[in-house]
N, C-alpha and C positions, 0 to 999 in steps of 0.2 A: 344750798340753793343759790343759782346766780337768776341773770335778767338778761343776758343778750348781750348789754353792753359792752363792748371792749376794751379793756382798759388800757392794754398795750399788744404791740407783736415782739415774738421774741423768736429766737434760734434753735435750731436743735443743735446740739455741739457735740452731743455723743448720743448711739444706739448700740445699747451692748445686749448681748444674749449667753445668759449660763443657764441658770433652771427656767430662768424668765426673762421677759424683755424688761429693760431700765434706760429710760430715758434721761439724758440731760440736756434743760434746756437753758438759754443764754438769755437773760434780757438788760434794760435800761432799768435799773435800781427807783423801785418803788420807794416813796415819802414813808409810806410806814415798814419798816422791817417785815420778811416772809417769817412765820413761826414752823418748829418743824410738827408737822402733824396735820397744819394745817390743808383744806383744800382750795386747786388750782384748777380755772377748766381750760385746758388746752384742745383747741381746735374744736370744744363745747363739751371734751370728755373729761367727768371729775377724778382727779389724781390726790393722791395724798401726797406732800410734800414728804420727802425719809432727811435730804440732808440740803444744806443751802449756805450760799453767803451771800452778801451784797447783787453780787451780778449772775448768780444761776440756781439752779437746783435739781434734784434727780427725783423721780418716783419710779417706782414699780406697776408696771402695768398688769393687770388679771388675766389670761387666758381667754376668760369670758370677754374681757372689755376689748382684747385684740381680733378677736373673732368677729366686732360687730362694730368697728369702728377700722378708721385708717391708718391709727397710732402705730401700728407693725412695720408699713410700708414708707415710715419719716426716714430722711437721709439728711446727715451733717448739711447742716448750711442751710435747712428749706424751713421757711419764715411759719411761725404759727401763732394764731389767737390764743390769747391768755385774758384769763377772769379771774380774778379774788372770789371766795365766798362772800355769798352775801351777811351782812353783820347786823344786829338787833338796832336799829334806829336808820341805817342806813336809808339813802332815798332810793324807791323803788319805780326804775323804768322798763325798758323793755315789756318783757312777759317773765313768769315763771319757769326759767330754766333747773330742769333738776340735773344738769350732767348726764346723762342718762340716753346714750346716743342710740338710737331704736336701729338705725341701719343706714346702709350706705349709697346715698344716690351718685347718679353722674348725670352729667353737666349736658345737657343735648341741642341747647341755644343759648346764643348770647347776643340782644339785639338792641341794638341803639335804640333808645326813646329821648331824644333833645340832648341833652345835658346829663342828661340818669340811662340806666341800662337794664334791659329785664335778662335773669337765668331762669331758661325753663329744667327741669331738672327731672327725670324719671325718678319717683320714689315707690313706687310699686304699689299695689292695689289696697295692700291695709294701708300705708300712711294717705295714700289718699284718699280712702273713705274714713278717715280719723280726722282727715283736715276742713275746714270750708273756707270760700273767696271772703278774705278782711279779718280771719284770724290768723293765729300765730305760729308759725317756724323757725326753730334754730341753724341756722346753715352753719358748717365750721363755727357753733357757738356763736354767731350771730343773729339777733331775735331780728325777723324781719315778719314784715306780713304778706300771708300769701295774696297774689291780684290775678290769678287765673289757675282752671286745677282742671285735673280731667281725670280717664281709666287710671292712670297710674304714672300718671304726674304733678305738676305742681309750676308756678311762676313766681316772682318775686322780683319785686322790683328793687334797685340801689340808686340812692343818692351820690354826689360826687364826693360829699365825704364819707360815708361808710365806704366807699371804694377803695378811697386812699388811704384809709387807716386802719382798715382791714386787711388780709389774704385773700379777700372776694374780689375785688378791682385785679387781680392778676388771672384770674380762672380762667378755662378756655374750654369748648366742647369736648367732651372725652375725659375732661380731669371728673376727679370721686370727691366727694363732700360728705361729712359727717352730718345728718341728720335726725334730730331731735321734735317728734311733734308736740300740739299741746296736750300738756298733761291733761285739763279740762276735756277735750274730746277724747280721749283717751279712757276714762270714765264712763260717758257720756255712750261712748260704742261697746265698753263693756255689759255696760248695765240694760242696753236694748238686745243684748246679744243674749245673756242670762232670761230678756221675759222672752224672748221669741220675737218673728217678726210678728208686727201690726196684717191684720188681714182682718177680712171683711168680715168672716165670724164672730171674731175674737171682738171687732168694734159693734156685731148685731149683740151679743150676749154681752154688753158695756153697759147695752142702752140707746147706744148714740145712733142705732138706725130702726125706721118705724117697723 
């Protein structure tokens, strides 16, 4: 499980392809050592660490997870969000991120508000009926909260430091972003989707109408 928060950006420094794709990525060496087995979420999707040192590591990506994420389309040299799992006592900000990248938006506004900037972002009709205005979304693994939503999209606003310390301060209309809704609504839309919808019957034979 992570939370959004960023802990660093790192590199991609190789994409190889034999039966699979395997990523290596570059970063600035973490205070605590990577372990191998451990998970990492790049660009908000969780990867298992296979091999590592000080300054990089590789994993193996799933067919499934390249199908539904942007991890296929990384090239040497282009910067990406990295998260440590989260750990038993650690402090917990953000939201609950599970890695768990639902699907792939693109970028369709990027609009000055002062000093901060909003991305309107198309995420299609389920994650936007999975979202509501003041809860939570992963963009490239960053937990932000959504501040405008519509048919099948979504808005979110950035601060000047998530910009700069993230890969979201470089985005531009037209680029693709990894997209993670809340787990919570996600549940929330399953479980009204299993009783059916609400209708005027269904609330007379409740009770609730005279």
């Amino acid at each position: 499980m992570f939370t959004g928060l960023i802990q660093k950006t790192g590199k991609v420094k190789r994409v190889s392809r034999g039966a699979g794709l395997v990523l290596e990525i570059a970063f600035d060496p973490w205070e605590r050592p990577l372990e191998k087995g451990e998970s990492v979420a790049v660009n908000g999707t969780c990867l298992t660490v296979v091999s590592f040192d000080d300054r990089r590591f590789t994993a193996d990506v799933l067919m499934e997870t390249e199908s539904r994420t942007g991890l296929g389309s990384l090239v040497p040299g282009e910067a990406v969000n990295l998260e440590r799992a989260l750990r038993a006592g650690d402090p917990m900000g953000g939201h609950i991120v599970q890695g768990h990248v639902d699907c792939r938006g693109e970028i369709i506004a990027k609009i000055p508000r002062g000093r901060d900037f909003r991305l309107k972002i198309r995420c299609g009709r389920v994650l936007a009926a999975e979202s509501v205005v003041k809860g939570s979304v992963a963009v490239d693994g960053v937990s932000l909260t959504v501040s405008d939503l519509g048919d099948d999209w979504l808005a979110v606003d950035l601060i000047p430091t998530t910009a700069s310390e993230t890969t979201l301060g470089s985005k531009r209309p037209g680029d693709k972003v990894n997209l993670e809704g809340d787990v919570a609504g996600k549940y929330i839309a399953r479980r009204a989707e299993a009783r059916g919808c609400l209708t005027e019957e269904k609330l007379a034979m409740a009770g609730f109408l005279g």
